[in-house]
C-alpha positions as a Python dict, from the first residue, in 0.01 Angstrom:
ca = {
    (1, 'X'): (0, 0, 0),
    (2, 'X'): (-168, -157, -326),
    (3, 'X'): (-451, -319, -343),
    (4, 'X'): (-433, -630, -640),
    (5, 'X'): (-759, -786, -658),
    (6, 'X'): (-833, -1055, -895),
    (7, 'X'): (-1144, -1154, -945),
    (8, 'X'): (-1315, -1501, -948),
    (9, 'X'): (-1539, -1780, -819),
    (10, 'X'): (-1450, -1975, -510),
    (11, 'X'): (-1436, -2386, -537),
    (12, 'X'): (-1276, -2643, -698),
    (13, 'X'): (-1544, -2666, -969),
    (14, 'X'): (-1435, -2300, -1100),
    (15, 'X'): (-1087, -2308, -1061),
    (16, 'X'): (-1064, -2388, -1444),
    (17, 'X'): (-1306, -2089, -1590),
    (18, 'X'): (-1280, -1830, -1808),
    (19, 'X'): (-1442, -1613, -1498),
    (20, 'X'): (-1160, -1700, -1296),
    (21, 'X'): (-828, -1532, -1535),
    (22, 'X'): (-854, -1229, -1278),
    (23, 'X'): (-769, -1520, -976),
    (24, 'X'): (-502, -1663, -1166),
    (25, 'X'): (-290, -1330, -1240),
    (26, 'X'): (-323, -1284, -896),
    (27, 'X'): (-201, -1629, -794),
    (28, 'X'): (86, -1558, -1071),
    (29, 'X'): (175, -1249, -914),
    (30, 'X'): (223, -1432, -589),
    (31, 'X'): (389, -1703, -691),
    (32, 'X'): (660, -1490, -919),
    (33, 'X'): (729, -1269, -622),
    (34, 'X'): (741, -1499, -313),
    (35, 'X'): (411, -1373, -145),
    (36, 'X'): (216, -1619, 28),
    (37, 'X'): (-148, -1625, -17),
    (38, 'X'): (-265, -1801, 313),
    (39, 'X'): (-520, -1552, 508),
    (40, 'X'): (-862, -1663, 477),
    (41, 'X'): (-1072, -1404, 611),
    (42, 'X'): (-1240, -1101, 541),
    (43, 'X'): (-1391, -1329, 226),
    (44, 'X'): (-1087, -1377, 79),
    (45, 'X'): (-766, -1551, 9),
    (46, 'X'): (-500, -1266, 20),
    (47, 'X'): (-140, -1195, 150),
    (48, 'X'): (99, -929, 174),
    (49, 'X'): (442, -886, 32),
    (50, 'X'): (594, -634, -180),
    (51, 'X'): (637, -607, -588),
    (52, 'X'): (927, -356, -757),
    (53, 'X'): (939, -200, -437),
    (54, 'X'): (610, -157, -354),
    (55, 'X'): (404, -290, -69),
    (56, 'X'): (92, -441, -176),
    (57, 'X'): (-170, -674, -97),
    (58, 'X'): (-273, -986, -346),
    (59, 'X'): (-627, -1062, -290),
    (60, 'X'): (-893, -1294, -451),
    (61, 'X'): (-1255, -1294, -301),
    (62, 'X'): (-1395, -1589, -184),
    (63, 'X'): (-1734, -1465, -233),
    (64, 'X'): (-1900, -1531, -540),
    (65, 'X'): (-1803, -1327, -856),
    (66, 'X'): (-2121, -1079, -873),
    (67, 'X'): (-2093, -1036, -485),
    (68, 'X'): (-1716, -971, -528),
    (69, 'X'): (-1775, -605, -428),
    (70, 'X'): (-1840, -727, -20),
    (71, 'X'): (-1505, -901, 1),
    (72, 'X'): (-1319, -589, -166),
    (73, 'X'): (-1474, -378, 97),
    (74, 'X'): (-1395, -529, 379),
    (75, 'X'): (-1035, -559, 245),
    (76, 'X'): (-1010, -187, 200),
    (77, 'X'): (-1199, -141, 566),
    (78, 'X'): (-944, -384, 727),
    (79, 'X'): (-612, -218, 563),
    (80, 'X'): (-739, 120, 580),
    (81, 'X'): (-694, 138, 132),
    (82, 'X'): (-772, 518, 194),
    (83, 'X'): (-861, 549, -198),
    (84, 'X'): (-1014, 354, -460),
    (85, 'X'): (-707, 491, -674),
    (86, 'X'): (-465, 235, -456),
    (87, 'X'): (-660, -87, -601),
    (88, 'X'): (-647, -269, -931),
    (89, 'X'): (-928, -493, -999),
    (90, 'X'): (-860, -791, -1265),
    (91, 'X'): (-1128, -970, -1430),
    (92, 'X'): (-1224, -1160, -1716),
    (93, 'X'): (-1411, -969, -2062),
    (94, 'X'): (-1606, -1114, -2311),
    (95, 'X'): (-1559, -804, -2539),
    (96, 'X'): (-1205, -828, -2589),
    (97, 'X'): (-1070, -1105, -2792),
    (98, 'X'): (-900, -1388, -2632),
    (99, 'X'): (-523, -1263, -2541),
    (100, 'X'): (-607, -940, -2559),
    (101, 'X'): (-604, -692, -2257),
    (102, 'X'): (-676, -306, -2122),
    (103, 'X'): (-564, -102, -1805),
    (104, 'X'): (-779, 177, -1731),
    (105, 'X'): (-817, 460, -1465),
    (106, 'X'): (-1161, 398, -1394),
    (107, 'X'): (-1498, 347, -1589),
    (108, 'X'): (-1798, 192, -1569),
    (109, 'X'): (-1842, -178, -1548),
    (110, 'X'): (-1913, -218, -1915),
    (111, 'X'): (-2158, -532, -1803),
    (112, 'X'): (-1956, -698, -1585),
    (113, 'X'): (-2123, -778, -1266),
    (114, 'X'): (-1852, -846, -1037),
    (115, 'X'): (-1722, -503, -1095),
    (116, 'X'): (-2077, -351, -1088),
    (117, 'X'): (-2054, -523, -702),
    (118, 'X'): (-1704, -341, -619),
    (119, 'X'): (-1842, 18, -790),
    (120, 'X'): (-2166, -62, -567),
    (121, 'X'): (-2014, -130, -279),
    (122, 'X'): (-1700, 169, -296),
    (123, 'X'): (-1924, 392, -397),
    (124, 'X'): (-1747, 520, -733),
    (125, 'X'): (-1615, 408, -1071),
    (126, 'X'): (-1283, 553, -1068),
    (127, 'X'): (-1099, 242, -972),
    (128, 'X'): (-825, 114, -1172),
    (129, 'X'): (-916, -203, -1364),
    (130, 'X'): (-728, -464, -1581),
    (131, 'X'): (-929, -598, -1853),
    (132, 'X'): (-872, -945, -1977),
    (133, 'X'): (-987, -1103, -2304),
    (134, 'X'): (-1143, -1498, -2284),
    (135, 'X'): (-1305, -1382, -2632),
    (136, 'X'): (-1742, -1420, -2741),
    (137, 'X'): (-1925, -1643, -2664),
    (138, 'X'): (-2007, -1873, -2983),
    (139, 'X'): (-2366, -1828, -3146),
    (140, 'X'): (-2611, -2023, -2938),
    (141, 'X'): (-2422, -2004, -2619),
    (142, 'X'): (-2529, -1783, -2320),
    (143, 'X'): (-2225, -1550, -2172),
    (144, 'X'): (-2327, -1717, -1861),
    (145, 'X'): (-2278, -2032, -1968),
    (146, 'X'): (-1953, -1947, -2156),
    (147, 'X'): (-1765, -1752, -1856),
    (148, 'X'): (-1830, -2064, -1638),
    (149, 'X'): (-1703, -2340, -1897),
    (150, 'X'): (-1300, -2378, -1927),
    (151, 'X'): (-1113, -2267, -2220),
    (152, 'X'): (-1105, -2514, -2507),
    (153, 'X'): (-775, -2691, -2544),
    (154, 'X'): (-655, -2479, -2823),
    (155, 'X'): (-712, -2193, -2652),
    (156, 'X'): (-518, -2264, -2270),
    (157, 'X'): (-182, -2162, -2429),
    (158, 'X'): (-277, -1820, -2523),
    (159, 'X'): (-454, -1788, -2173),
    (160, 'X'): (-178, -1919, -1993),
    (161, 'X'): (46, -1629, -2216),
    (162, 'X'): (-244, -1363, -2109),
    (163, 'X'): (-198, -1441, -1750),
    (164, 'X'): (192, -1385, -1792),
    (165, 'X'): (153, -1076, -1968),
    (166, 'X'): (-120, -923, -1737),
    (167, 'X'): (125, -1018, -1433),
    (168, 'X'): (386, -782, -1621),
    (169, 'X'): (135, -542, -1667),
    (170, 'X'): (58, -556, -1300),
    (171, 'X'): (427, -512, -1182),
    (172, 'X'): (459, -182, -1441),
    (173, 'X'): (165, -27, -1271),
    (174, 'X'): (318, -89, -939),
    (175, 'X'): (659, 71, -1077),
    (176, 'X'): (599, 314, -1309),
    (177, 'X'): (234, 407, -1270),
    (178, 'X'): (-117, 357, -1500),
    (179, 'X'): (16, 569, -1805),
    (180, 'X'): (334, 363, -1837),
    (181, 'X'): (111, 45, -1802),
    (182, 'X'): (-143, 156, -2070),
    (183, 'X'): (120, 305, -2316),
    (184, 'X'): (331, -81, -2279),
    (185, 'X'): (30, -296, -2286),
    (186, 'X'): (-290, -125, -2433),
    (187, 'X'): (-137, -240, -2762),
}
């Protein structure tokens, strides 16, 4: 089974973030293939179904995104994930421009804290990870305070259209593997 993590901050007052993109593709995922995201344990919203054929488990931690790495490993604990290879972590990146996206094998956490958590608490860097672009900050805004704000009107089409395409990208790796993934949508 596959492990699809998203990544995100619990509560209403987040549900609109940049931080949150890695929540929503999973919530996507779920809703495009039928799976019902209703458990709420372990520290985390998750369900099981199955995706082009594969079995896999959609999960978004309820803990909060630089403790994100607790939830994951009591997920993997609970459905015995015997690798790190078997999850794909999605989060949000301030170094990619807005729309844009990467799938890699493994890495480090290039900054990000909630995937510093999951490294720290799995004890390695070679987890597959989905990269998604909410663009820079401006000039005279913290990251902080950019990752928690919502995307500007003019920008919530192309985010919608990254949380589309990242869902595709998400149901290629579960078909055809990483390299198929990164060769269709490391463009």
């Amino acid at each position: 089974m596959k492990c699809i993590i998203g990544l995100g901050n619990p509560g209403a007052q987040y549900a609109d973030t940049r931080h949150n993109v890695g929540s929503w593709v999973v919530t996507a995922l779920a809703k495009r293939n039928d799976i019902p995201l209703k458990r709420k344990r372990l520290r985390a919203i998750h369900g099981k179904g199955e995706i082009a054929g594969q079995g896999v488990l959609l999960a978004w931690p309820q803990t909060f995104m630089n403790n994100s790495g607790e939830a994951v490993r009591r997920l993997v604990a609970f459905y015995q994930i015997e690798s790190p290879q078997e999850l794909l972590v999605i989060y949000d990146d301030i170094n990619l421009e807005l729309g844009a996206m990467r799938i890699r094998r493994g890495g480090s956490e290039g900054g990000h804290r909630g995937l510093r958590s999951v490294i720290a608490h799995l004890g390695t860097q070679e987890i597959p990870r989905l990269r998604l672009g909410i663009g820079s900050p401006p000039p005279g805004v913290e990251a902080v305070d950019y990752v928690l704000s919502p995307f500007k009107a003019s920008e919530r089409k192309v985010a919608q259209e990254l949380v589309e395409r990242a869902a595709e990208c998400v149901e290629c790796y579960l078909q055809h593997g990483v390299e198929a993934a990164m060769n269709e949508f490391n463009g």
